[in-house]
N, C-alpha and C positions, 0 to 999 in steps of 0.2 A: 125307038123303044128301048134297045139296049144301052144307052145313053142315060135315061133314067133309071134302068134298071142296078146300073152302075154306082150312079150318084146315090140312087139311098141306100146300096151297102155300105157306098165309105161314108154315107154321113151317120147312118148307125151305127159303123164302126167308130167313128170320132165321138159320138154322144156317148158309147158303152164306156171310154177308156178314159174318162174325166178323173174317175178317184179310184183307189183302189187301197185297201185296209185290209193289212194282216196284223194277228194277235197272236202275243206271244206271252209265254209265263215266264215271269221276269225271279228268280230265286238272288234271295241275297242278306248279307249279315249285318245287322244294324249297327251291331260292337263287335268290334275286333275282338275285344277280350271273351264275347262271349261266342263261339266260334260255333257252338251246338244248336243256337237260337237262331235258326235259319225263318226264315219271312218268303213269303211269295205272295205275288201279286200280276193279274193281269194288265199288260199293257198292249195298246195300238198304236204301229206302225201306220201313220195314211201318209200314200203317195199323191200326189198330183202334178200335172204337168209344171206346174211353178215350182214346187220344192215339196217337200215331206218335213211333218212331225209325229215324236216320239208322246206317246201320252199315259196316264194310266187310266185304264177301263173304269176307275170312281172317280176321276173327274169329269169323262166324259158322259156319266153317267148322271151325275150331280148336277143341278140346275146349280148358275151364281145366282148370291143373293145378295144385293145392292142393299145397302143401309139408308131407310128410309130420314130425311131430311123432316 
């Protein structure tokens, strides 16, 4: 019994820790020269066990849209 008990804490533990997504608010100046015109933009950091990407929150938010043939 504790055998099992065992096994589906780590396999729950293994299923919870597949992806993991922090957001961060990304501030920054488009022109140099214009130094004042400051932009900000939500981006997502996802981890997962293969590697991580850096994204912005309107991409992932935006369907693609394939140009119909």
């Amino acid at each position: 019994m504790k055998k099992y008990i065992l096994l589906s804490c780590l396999l729950s533990l293994a299923v919870h820790a597949q992806e993991t997504r922090f957001i961060y608010e990304y501030e920054f100046v488009p022109d140099i020269h214009q130094k004042d015109k400051k932009k900000r933009e939500l981006m997502a950091l996802d981890t997962t066990p293969g590697g991580s990407s850096f994204r912005s929150m309107y991409a992932i938010k935006t369907p693609i849209r394939l140009p119909m043939r």
